[in-house]
DRENKELUM-469474 format. One record per residue (C-alpha): residue in one letter; x, y, z; residue number from 0. Coordinates in steps of 0.25 Angstrom, whole numbers, plus 5000, padded with zeros to 4 digits. Layout:
BEGIN
NODE   residuo      u      v      w   num
NODE         A      X      Y      Z   NUM
...
This chain:
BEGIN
NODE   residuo      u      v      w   num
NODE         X   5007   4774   5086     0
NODE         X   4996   4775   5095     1
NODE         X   4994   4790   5091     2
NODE         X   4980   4793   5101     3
NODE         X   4988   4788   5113     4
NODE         X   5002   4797   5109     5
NODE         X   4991   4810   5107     6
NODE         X   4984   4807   5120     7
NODE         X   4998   4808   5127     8
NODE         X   5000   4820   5121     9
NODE         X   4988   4826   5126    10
NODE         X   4990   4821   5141    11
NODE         X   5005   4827   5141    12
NODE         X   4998   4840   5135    13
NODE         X   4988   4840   5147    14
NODE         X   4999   4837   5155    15
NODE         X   5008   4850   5152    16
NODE         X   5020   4839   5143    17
NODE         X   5016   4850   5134    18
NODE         X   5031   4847   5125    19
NODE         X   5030   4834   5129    20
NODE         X   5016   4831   5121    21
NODE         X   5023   4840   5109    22
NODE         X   5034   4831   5107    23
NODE         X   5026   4817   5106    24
NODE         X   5015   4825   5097    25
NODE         X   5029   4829   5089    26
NODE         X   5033   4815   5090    27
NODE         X   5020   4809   5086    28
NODE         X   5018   4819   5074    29
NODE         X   5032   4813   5068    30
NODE         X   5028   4800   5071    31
NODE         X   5014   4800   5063    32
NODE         X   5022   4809   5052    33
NODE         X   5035   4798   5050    34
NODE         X   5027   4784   5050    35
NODE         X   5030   4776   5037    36
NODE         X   5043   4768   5036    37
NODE         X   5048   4761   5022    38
NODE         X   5061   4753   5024    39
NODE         X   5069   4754   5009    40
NODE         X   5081   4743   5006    41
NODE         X   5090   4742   4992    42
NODE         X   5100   4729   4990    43
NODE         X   5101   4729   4975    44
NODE         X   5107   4740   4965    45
NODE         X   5110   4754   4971    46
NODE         X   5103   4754   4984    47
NODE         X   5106   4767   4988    48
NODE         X   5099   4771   4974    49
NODE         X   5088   4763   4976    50
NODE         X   5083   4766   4991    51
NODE         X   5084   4781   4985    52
NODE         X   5075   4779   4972    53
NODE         X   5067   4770   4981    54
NODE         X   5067   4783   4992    55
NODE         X   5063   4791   4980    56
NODE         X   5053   4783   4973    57
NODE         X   5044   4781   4987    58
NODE         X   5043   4797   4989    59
NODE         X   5039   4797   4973    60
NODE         X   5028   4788   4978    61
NODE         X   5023   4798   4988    62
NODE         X   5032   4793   5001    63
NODE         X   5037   4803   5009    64
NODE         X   5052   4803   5014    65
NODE         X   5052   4805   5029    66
NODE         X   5066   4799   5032    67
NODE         X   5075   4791   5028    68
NODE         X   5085   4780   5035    69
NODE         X   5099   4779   5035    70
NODE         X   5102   4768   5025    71
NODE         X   5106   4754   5029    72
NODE         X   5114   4742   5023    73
NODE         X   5108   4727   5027    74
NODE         X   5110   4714   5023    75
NODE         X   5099   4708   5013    76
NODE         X   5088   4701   5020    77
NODE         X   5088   4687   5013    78
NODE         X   5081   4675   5014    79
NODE         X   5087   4661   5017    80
NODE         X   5091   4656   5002    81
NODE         X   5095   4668   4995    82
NODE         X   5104   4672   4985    83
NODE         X   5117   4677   4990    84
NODE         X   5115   4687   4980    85
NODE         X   5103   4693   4987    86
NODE         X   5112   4697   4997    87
NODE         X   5113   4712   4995    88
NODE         X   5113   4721   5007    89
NODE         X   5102   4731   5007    90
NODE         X   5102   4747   5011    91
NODE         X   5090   4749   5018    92
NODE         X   5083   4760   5024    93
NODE         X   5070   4766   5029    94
NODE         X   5062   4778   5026    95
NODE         X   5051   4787   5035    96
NODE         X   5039   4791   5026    97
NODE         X   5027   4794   5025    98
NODE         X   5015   4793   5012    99
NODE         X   5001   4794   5008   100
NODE         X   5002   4779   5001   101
NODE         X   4995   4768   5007   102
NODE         X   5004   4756   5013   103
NODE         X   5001   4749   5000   104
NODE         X   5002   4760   4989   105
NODE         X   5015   4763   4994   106
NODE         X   5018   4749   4995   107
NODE         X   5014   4750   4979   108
NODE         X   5023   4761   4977   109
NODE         X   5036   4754   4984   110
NODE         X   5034   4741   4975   111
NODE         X   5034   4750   4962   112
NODE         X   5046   4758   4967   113
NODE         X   5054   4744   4971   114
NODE         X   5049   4739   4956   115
NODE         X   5056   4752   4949   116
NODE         X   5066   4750   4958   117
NODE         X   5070   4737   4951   118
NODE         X   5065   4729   4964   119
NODE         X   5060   4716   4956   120
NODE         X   5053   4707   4967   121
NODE         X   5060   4694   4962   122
NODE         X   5062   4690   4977   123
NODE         X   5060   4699   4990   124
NODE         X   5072   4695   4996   125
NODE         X   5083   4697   4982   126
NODE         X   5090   4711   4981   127
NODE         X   5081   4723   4978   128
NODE         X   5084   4738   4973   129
NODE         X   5074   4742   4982   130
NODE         X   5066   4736   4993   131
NODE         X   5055   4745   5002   132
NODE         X   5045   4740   5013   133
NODE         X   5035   4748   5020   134
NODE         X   5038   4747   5034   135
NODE         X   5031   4756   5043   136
NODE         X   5018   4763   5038   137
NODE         X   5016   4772   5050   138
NODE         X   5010   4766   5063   139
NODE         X   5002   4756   5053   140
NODE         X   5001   4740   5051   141
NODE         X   4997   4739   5036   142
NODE         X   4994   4726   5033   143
NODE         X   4989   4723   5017   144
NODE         X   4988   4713   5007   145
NODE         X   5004   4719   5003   146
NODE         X   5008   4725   5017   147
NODE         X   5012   4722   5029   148
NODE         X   5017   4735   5037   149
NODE         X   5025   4738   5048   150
NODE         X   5035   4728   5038   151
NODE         X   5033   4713   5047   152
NODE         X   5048   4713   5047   153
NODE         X   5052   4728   5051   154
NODE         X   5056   4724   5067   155
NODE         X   5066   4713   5061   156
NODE         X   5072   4719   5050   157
NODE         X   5085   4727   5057   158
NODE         X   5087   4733   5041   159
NODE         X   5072   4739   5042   160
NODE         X   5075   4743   5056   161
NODE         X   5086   4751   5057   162
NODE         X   5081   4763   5045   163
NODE         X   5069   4763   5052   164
NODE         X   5077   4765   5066   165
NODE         X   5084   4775   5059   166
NODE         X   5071   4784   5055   167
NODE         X   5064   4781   5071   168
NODE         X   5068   4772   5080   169
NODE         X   5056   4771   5088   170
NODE         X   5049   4768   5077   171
NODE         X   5039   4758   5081   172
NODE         X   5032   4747   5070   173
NODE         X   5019   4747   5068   174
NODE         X   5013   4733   5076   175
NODE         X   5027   4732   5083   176
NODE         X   5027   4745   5091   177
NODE         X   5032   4739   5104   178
NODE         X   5045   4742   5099   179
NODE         X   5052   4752   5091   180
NODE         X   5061   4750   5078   181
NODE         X   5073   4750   5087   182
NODE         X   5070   4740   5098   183
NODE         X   5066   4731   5087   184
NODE         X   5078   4733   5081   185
NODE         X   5084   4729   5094   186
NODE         X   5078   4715   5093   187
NODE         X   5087   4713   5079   188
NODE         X   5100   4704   5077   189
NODE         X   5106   4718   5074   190
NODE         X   5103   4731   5070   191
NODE         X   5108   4737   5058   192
NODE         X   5115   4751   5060   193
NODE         X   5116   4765   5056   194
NODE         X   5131   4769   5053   195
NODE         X   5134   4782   5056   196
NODE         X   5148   4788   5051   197
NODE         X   5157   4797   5059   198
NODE         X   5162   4810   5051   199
NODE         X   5171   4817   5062   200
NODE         X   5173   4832   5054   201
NODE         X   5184   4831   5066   202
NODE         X   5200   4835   5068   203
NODE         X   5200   4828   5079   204
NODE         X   5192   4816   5079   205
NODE         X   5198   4803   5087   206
NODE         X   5198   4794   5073   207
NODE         X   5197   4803   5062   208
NODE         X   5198   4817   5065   209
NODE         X   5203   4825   5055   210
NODE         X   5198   4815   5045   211
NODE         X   5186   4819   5039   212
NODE         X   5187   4835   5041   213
NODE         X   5189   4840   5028   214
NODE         X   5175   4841   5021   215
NODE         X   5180   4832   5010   216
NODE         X   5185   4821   5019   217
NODE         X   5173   4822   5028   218
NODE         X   5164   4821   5016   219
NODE         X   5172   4808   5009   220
NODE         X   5170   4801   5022   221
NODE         X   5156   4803   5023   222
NODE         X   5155   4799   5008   223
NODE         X   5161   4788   5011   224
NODE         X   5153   4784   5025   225
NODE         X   5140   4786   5016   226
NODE         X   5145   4777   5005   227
NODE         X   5146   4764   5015   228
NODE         X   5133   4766   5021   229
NODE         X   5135   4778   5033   230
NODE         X   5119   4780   5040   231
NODE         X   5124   4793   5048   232
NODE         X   5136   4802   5046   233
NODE         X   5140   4807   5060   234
NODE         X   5148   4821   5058   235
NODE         X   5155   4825   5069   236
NODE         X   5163   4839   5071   237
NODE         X   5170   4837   5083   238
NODE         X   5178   4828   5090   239
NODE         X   5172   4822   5102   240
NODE         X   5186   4812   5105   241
NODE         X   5192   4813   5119   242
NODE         X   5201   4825   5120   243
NODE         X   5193   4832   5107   244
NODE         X   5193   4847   5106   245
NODE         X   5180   4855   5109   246
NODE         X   5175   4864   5096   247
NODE         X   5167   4872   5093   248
NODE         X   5151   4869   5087   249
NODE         X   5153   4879   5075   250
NODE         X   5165   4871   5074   251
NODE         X   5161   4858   5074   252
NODE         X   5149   4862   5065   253
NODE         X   5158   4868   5055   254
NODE         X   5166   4854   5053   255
NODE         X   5152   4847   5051   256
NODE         X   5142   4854   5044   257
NODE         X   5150   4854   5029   258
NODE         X   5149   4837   5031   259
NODE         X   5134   4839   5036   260
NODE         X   5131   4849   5025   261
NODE         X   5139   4839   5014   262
NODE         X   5131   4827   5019   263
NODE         X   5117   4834   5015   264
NODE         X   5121   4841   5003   265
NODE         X   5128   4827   4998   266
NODE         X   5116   4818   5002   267
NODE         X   5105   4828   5000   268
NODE         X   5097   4820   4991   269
NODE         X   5098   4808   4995   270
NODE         X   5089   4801   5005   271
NODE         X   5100   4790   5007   272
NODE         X   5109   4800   5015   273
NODE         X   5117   4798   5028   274
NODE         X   5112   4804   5042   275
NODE         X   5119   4813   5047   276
NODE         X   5125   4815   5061   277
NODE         X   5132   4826   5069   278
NODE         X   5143   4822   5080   279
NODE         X   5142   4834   5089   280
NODE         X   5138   4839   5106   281
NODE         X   5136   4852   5100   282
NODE         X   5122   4854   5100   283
NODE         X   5125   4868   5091   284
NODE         X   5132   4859   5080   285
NODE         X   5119   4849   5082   286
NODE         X   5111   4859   5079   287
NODE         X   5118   4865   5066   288
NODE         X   5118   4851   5061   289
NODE         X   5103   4849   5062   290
NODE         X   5100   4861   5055   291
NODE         X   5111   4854   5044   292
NODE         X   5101   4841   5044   293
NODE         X   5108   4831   5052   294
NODE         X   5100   4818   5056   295
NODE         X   5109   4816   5070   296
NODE         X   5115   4824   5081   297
NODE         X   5127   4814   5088   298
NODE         X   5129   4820   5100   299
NODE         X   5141   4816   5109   300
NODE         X   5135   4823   5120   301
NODE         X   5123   4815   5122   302
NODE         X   5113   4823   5117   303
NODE         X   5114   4829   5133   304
NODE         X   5118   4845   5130   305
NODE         X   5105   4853   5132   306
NODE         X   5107   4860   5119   307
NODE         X   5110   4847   5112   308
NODE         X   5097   4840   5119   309
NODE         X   5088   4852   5114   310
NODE         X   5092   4851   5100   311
NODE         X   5088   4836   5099   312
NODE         X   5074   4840   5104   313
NODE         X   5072   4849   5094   314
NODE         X   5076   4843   5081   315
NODE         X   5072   4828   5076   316
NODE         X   5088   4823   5073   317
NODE         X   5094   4809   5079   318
NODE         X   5102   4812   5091   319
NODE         X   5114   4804   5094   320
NODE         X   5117   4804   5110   321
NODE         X   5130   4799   5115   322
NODE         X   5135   4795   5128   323
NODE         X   5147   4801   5133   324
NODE         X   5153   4808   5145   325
NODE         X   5162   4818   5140   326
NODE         X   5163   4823   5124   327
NODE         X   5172   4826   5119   328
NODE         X   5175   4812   5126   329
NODE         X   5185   4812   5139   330
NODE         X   5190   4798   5142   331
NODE         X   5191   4803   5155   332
NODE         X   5177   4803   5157   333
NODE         X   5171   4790   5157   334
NODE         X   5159   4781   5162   335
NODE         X   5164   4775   5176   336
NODE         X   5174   4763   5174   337
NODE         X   5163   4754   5183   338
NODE         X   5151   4760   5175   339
NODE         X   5142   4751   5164   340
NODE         X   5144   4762   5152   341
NODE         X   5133   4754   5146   342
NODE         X   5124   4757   5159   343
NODE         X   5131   4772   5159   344
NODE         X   5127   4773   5144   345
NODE         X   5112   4768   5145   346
NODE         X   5108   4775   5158   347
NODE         X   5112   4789   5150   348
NODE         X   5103   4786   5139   349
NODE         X   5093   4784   5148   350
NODE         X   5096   4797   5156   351
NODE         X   5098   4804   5142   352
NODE         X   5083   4799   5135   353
NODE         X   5075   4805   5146   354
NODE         X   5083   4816   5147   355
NODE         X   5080   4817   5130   356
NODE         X   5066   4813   5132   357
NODE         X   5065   4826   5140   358
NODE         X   5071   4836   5131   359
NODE         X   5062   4832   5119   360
NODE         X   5070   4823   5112   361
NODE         X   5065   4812   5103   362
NODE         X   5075   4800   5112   363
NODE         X   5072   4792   5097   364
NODE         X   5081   4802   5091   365
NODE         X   5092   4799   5099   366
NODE         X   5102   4789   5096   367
NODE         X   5114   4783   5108   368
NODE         X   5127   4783   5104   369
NODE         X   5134   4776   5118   370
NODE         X   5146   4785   5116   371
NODE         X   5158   4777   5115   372
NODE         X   5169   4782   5120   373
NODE         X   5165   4795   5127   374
NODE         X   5165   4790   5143   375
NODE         X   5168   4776   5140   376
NODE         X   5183   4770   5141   377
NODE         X   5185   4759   5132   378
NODE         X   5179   4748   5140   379
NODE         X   5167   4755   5141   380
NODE         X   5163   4759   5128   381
NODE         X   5166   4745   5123   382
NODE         X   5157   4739   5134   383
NODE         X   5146   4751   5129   384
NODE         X   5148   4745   5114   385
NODE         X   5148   4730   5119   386
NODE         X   5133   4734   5125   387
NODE         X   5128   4744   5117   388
NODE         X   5116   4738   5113   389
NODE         X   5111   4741   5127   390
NODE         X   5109   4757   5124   391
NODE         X   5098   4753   5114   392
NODE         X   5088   4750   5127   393
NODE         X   5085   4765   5126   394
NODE         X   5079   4763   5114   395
NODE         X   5087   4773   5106   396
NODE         X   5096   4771   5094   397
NODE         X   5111   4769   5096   398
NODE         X   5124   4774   5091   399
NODE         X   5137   4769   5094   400
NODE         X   5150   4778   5088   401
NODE         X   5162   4767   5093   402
NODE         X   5172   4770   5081   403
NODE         X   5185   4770   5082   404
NODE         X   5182   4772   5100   405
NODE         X   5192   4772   5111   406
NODE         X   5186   4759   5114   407
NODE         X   5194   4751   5105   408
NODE         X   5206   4755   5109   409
NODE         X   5212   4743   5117   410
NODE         X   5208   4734   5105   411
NODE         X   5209   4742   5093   412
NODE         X   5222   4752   5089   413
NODE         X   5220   4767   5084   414
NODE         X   5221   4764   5070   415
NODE         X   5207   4769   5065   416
NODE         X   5206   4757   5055   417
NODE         X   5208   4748   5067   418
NODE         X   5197   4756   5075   419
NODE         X   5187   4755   5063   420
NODE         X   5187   4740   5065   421
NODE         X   5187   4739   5079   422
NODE         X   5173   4748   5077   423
NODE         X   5169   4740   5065   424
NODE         X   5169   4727   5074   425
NODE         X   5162   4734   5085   426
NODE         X   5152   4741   5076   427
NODE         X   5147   4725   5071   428
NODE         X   5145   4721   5085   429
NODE         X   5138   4736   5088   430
NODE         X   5128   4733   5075   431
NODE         X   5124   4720   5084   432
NODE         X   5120   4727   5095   433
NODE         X   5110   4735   5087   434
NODE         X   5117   4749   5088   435
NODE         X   5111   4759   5078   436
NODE         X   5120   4767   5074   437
NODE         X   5136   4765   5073   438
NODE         X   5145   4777   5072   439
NODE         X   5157   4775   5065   440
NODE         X   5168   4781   5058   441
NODE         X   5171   4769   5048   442
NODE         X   5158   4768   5040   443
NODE         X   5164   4759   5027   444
NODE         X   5170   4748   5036   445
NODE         X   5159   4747   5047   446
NODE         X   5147   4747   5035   447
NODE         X   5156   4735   5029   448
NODE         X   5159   4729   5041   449
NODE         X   5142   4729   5045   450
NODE         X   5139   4724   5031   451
NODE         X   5147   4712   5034   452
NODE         X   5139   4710   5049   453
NODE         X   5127   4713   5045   454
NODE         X   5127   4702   5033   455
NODE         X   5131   4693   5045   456
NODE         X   5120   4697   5056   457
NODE         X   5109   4695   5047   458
């Protein structure tokens, strides 16, 4: 980062009376200089999940300190041509924020000897490992020694390095390839891997599972179970937002959430493994009562685009999750014009929506699109939004797309909810192609499968 030129913008935006201005890019410049070494951390033989942790452990006894850590993702092994099928052990990946007083290569010294006690045996680097870790980012640094080569020469082509670190800052720029950010270049990849974020509706009245999941036991095995296959993000949800739903009341919707919340960071406490956790809500009190309760996203049917809701996101550094819609709960009478693009409709409101962010103080990196299928889209239009949504991502944000089990099926899939999953499981594949970042779904086990099967394939 060219830090002379960003202090000497500061001072001309103080001289110039952009008094808040100035504070929020010297806040923003302190958090960069603070959050600057990236290793990426992978595990494809033995207990991975174990491993990565010891590995996590191990690295802070070796004086790293934890910043962040990414959601955890599944890959195909990378495999050169000629090598043993048995090789072929998928890998669980992720990346981590940190900071040290180490020098690149003493802490390169460090990582070998944690890989070796790790039962890493360096017979071949490309055959199964219990343990793989490569410095990828060490600040705004190029580091090149007789063992070195930092930024990693590979980062911008490798989709399974760039999507934990996508997850931790999207803008994030690498070192001697700053013309882009890590999410454009993930644009320029085949596919890119995503987050899958689980839908927990503590609801009566949901439109596929309501009633399901409302008792604390039922809502806690489901959750179990979502994090057992592989679930990145557990979006909790207190009130129905289906066409006809009734209104409640905050208290009441925070009621219905907060045990599931609270049970979430009691059950995972220790471990650095955990799922993110999300809150489904437009109340901007509720938002708040779950910040305070350490959730990592606010998803906010109402676009982000209540005053109160806005003013929160200012103030606090959680993910914000915006969502296009005309009417919530959703009202199929209200609907984008019949001869309007909703793909058009859709961009020119986020355009519309990041200035108006931009305005209020909100970091627009933190916030996350979800089109909003289904809420003021007929059938037709939602489907064409999905068929193009790869388009939303010119704005240079991170996209969300929640299609399970939508009204949009309905001329080519029935109401049965088994039938629905795979209806979504067959869009979900096509979704992955088009880069979208992270996938809403209420089936978790069958999509996971289902994207271990595609991805094996679009390597």
């Amino acid at each position: 980062m060219h830090t002379a030129l960003l202090f000497d913008a500061i001072y001309q935006w103080h001289l110039s009376g952009h008094y808040w201005h100035a504070l929020i890019v010297l806040f923003k410049l302190c958090k960069l200089q603070l959050m600057n070494i990236y290793l990426g951390l992978g595990s494809n033989l033995g207990d991975r999940k174990n491993n990565l942790r010891r590995a996590l452990a191990l690295l802070q006894e070796a004086g790293v300190g934890l910043i962040r850590t990414s959601p955890l993702i599944e890959t195909p092994a990378l495999l050169p041509q000629g090598a043993s099928w048995e090789w072929n052990k998928p890998f669980l990946n992720i990346a981590i924020e940190c900071d040290t007083a180490l020098s690149p290569d003493a802490l390169l010294a460090q990582i070998k000897h944690i890989e070796i006690t790790l039962g890493r045996d360096n017979q071949s680097r490309w055959s199964p490992r219990p343990i793989d870790i490569d410095i990828l980012i060490w600040r705004d640094e190029i580091v090149t020694t007789d063992n070195l080569i930092i930024p990693h020469k590979d980062l911008h082509k490798r989709h399974f390095v760039l999507t934990p670190l996508i997850a931790l800052n999207p803008q994030l720029r690498i070192p001697g390839r700053a013309d882009k950010t890590i999410l454009q270049w993930s644009e320029d990849l085949p596919h890119h891997i995503p987050l899958w974020m689980g839908i927990l509706n503590i609801t009566p009245d949901s439109f596929s599972d309501g009633g399901a999941n409302q008792s604390f036991d039922a809502a806690t095995s489901t959750l179990q179970t979502m994090v057992d296959w592989g679930a990145c993000i557990l979006d909790i949800g207190g009130e129905s937002t289906r066409p006809g739903a009734e209104t409640i009341a905050p208290d009441t919707e925070w009621q219905r959430v907060q045990p599931v919340i609270d049970f979430i960071h009691s059950h995972y406490h220790d471990d650095p493994l955990r799922p993110m956790i999300s809150l489904d809500t437009r109340n901007a009190s509720v938002a708040a009562s779950a910040l305070e309760h350490g959730v990592d996203f606010i998803n906010d049917v109402g676009g982000l685009t209540d005053p109160a809701m806005v003013e929160l996101a200012s103030e606090n550094s959680c993910q914000w999750i915006a969502m296009h819609s005309l009417s919530v709960p959703a009202d199929p009478a209200i609907l984008i014009a019949a001869d309007a693009d909703p793909v058009t409709e859709v961009n020119d409101w986020i355009a519309r929506q990041m200035e108006a962010w931009d305005s209020a103080g909100i970091d627009v990196s933190r916030v996350i699109i979800d089109p909003g299928i289904g809420f003021g889209k007929d059938p037709l239009q939602s489907l064409k939004l999905l068929q193009s949504v790869s388009t939303l991502r010119k704005h240079g944000l991170r996209l969300l797309v929640g299609h399970s089990r939508k009204s949009f099926m309905k001329q080519f899939a029935g109401s049965d909810v088994h039938e629905r999953d795979m209806v979504t499981v067959g869009s979900a594949m096509q979704l992955c192609q088009q880069g979208v970042d992270i996938i809403r779904v209420h089936n978790i086990p069958d999509h996971i499968a289902a994207y271990r099967g595609w991805a094996h394939l679009a390597e």
